[in-house]
C-alpha positions in Angstrom: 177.6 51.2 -104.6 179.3 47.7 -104.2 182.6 49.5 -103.8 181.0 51.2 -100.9 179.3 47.9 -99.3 182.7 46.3 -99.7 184.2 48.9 -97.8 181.8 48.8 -94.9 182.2 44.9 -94.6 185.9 45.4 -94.6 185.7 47.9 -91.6 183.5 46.0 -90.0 185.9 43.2 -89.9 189.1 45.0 -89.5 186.9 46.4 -86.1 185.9 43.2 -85.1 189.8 42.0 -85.5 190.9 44.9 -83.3 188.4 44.3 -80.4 189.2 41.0 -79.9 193.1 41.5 -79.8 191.9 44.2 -77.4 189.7 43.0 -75.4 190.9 39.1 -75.5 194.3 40.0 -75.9 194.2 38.0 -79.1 193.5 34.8 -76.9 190.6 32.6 -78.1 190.0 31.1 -74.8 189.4 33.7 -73.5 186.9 34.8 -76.1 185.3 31.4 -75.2 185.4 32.0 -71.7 183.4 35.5 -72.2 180.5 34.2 -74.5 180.0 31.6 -72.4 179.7 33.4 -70.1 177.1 36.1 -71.9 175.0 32.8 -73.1 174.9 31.2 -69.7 171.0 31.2 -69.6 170.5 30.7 -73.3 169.2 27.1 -74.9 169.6 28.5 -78.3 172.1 31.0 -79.4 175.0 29.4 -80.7 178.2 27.0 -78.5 175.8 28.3 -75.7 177.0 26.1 -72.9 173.1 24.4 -73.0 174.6 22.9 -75.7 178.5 22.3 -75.8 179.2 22.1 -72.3 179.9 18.5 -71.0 180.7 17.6 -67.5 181.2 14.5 -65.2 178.1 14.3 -62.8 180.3 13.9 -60.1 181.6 17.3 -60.7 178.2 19.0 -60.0 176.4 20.3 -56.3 172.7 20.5 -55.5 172.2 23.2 -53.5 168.9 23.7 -52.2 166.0 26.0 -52.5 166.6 29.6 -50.5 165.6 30.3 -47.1 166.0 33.0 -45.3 167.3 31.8 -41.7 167.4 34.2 -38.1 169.5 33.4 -35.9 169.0 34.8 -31.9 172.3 34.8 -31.2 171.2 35.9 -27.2 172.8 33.1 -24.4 169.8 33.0 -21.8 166.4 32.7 -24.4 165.9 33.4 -27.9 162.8 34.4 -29.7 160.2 32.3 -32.0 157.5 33.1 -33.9 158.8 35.1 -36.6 156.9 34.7 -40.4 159.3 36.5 -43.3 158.0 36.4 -47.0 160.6 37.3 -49.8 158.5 40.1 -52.2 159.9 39.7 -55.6 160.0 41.3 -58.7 159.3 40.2 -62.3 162.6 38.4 -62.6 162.7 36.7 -59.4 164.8 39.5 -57.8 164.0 40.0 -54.0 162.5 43.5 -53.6 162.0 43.6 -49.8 161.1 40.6 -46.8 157.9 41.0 -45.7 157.5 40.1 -41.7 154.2 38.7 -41.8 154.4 37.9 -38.2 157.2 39.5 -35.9 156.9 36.6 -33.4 157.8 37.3 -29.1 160.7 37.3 -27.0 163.6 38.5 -29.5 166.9 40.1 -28.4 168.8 42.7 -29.9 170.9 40.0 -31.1 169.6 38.7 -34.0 171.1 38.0 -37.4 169.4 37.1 -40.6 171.4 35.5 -43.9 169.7 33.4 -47.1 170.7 30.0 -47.4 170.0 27.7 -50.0 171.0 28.6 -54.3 172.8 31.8 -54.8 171.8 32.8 -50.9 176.2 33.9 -50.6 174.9 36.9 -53.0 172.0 38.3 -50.8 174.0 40.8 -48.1 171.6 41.8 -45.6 171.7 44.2 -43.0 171.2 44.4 -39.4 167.7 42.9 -38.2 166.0 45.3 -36.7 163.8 44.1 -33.5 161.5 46.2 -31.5 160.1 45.0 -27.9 160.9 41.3 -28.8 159.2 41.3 -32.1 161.0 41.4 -35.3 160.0 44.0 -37.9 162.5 44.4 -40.5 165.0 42.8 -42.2 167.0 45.6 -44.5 168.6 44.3 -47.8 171.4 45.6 -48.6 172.2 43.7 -51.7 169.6 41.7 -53.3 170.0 38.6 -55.5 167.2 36.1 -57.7 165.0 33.6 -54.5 164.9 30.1 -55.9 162.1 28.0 -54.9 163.2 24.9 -56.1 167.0 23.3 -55.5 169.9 23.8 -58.6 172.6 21.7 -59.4 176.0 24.3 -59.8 179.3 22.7 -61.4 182.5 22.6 -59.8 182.8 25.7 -57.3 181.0 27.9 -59.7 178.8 30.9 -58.0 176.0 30.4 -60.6 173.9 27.6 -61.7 174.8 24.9 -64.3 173.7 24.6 -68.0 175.4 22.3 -70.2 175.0 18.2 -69.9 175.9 16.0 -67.3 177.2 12.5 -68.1 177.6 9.1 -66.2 179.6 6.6 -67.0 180.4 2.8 -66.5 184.0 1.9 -65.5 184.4 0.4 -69.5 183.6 3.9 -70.2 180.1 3.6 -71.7 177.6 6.0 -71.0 175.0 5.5 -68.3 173.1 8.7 -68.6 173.3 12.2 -70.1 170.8 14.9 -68.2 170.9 18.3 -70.2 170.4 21.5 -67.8 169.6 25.0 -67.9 170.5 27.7 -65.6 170.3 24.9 -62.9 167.4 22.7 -63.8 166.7 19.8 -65.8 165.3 21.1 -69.3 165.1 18.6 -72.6 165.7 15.1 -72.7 167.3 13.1 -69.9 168.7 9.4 -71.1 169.9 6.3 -69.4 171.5 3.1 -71.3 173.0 -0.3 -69.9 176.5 -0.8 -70.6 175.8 -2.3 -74.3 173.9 0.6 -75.4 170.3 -0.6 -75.2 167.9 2.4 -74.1 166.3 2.1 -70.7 164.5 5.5 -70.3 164.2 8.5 -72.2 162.4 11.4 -69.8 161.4 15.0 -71.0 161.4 17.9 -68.8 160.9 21.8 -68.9 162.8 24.2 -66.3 163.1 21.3 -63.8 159.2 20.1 -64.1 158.2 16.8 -66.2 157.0 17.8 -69.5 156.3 16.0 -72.5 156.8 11.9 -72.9 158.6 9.8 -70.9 159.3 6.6 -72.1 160.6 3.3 -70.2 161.6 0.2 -71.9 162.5 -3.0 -71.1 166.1 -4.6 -71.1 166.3 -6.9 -74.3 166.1 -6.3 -78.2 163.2 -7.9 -80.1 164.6 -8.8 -83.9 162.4 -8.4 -86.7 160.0 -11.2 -87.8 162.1 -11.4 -90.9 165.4 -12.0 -90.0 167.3 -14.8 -91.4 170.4 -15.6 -89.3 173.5 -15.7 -91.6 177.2 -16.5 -91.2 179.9 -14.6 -91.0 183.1 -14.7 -93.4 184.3 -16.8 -90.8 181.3 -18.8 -90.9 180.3 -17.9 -87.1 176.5 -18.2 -87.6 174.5 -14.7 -86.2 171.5 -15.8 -84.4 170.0 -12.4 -84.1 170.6 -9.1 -86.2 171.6 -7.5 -82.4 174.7 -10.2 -82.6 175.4 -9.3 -86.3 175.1 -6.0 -85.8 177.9 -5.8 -82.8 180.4 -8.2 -83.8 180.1 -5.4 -87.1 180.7 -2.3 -84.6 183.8 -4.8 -83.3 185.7 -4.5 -86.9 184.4 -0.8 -87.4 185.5 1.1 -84.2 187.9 -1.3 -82.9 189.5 -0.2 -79.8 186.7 2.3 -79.7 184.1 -0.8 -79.7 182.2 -0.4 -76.2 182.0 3.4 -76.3 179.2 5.4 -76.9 179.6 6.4 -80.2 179.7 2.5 -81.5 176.8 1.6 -79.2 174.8 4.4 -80.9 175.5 3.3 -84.4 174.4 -0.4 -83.3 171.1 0.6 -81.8 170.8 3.2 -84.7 171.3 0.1 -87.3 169.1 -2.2 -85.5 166.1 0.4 -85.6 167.2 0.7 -89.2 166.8 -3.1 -89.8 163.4 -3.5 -88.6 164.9 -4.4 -84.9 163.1 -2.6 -81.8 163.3 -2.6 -78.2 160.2 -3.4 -76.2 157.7 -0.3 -73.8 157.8 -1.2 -70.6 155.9 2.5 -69.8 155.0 5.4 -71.8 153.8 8.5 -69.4 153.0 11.9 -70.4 153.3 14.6 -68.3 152.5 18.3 -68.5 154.0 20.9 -65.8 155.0 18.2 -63.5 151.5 16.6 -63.9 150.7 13.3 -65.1 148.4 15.0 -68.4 147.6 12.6 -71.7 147.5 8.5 -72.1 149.7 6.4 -69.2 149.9 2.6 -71.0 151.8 0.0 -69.3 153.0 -3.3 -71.4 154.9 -6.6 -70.8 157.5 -8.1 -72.3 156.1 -9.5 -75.3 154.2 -6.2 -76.0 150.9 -6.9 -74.5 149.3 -3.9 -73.0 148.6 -4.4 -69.6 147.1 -0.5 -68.5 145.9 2.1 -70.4 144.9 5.7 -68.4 144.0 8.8 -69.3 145.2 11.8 -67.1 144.1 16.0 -67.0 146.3 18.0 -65.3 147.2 15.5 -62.5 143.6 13.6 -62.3 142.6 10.4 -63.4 139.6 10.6 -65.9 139.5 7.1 -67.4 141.0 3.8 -66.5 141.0 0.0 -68.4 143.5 -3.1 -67.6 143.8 -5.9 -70.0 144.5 -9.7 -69.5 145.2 -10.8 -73.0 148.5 -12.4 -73.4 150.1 -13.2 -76.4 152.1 -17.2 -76.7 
């Protein structure tokens, strides 16, 4: 019996080994390219672009949300009027346009395309009017409507997932927003160039969802913290200080980046250190839903609401400030 299991693994691996050198032609980027590809839409399978997939946000377009446009392409008048719904399946796909209104004074003229995300892959054939009034608009091939804009990367034909960065010219990041299949989904962050967090913002399919947290520029040290000295006897006023003239002689040349402004803020948490709410929101399906609390500076909370789905059930301010 575990003679036979062994030979089954090794068949299945000997097949696996044959269809990649044919179907890949033995080339791992191209393997790459084609599971990519397959996980597109996927925020979980594995090296799904959701999450390996890293581009410039200067490299990505914002097209937005489909329309279907008619033109009257007649010299002398041109019809108005006209009211089209798209009628759509389960998964978004149009089925038909349903002319809700035909509207007056149409030629025989008239064209009909989709702009707006993905509107290149609708091809639609020839309006057809009848005594001015439009009453059809035949599909001949029929693609997802989008109600809401999607960012697309590069030239590609179909929307983004993967994370967009921003960067300072030192090279430190701004922000990192993570997308799927076009829209923002999971955690979008910002930083100033030293690494301190200034907002940290969740969203679902494009729609706030979750906590959003906004914090104020400066560290607060722990109430413990004894400055100390240095080998070179440079006195550390604050643990943030000690803590980055220790990234300088850990990364080096790589002090500044990213990666050695996360292990300072990391370490500082660590320590005791924290960095002062300026705001802390919860949302729910793009609807202010849970506690809003508002603070200043020195921690003092300044607003406390309480939201349901959008409305505003309870409200209290507070004046106390601490010295």
């Amino acid at each position: 019996m575990r003679g036979f299991i062994l030979i089954c693994i090794a068949a299945l691996i000997a097949t696996a080994c044959m269809s990649f050198f044919i179907l890949f032609e033995g080339n791992p980027i191209l393997l790459k390219n084609w599971w990519q590809t397959l996980t597109r839409d996927s925020e979980s399978l594995p090296f799904a672009p959701y999450n390996s997939r890293v581009v410039s946000k200067s490299e990505i377009r914002t097209e937005e949300a489909n329309e279907l446009i008619i033109l009257d392409q007649h010299l002398f008048w041109k019809g108005s009027g006209v009211k089209i719904l798209p009628v759509v399946d389960g998964d978004n796909i149009v089925r038909e346009f349903n002319v809700i209104d035909g509207g007056k004074g149409y030629s025989n003229l008239v064209e009909a395309y989709v702009s707006g995300a993905g509107g290149n892959l609708f091809e639609l054939d020839p309006v057809v009017v009848k005594n001015g009034s439009i009453i059809e608009v035949p599909i001949k091939k029929s693609a997802k409507w989008h109600e809401e804009p999607l960012v697309y990367a590069f030239d590609e034909p179909y929307p983004f997932s993967g994370i967009t960065e921003n960067q300072y010219t030192g090279g430190q990041l701004i922000e990192q927003t993570p997308y799927l299949s076009g829209k923002i989904h999971g955690t979008k962050r910002r930083w100033n160039e030293y690494g301190i967090p200034l907002y940290s913002k969740d969203f679902v399919n494009g729609k706030r969802d979750g906590t959003h947290i906004y914090w104020f520029e400066q560290t607060n040290d722990p109430d413990d913290y004894i400055p100390i000295k240095s080998k070179s006897g440079e006195l550390y006023p604050t643990l943030w200080i000690k803590l980055r003239e220790e990234a300088k002689d850990k990364f080096k040349e790589e002090f500044g980046t990213h990666k050695a402004n996360e292990w300072v803020t990391f370490n500082y948490r660590s320590n005791g250190g924290d960095f002062p709410v300026r705001l802390l929101e919860h949302w729910k399906n793009n609807l202010r839903h849970g506690l809003f609390e508002g603070f200043d500076s020195l921690g003092n909370k300044t607003f406390k609401d309480d939201y349901k789905m959008g409305l505003r059930v309870k409200h209290k301010t507070f004046d106390k400030t601490k010295k």
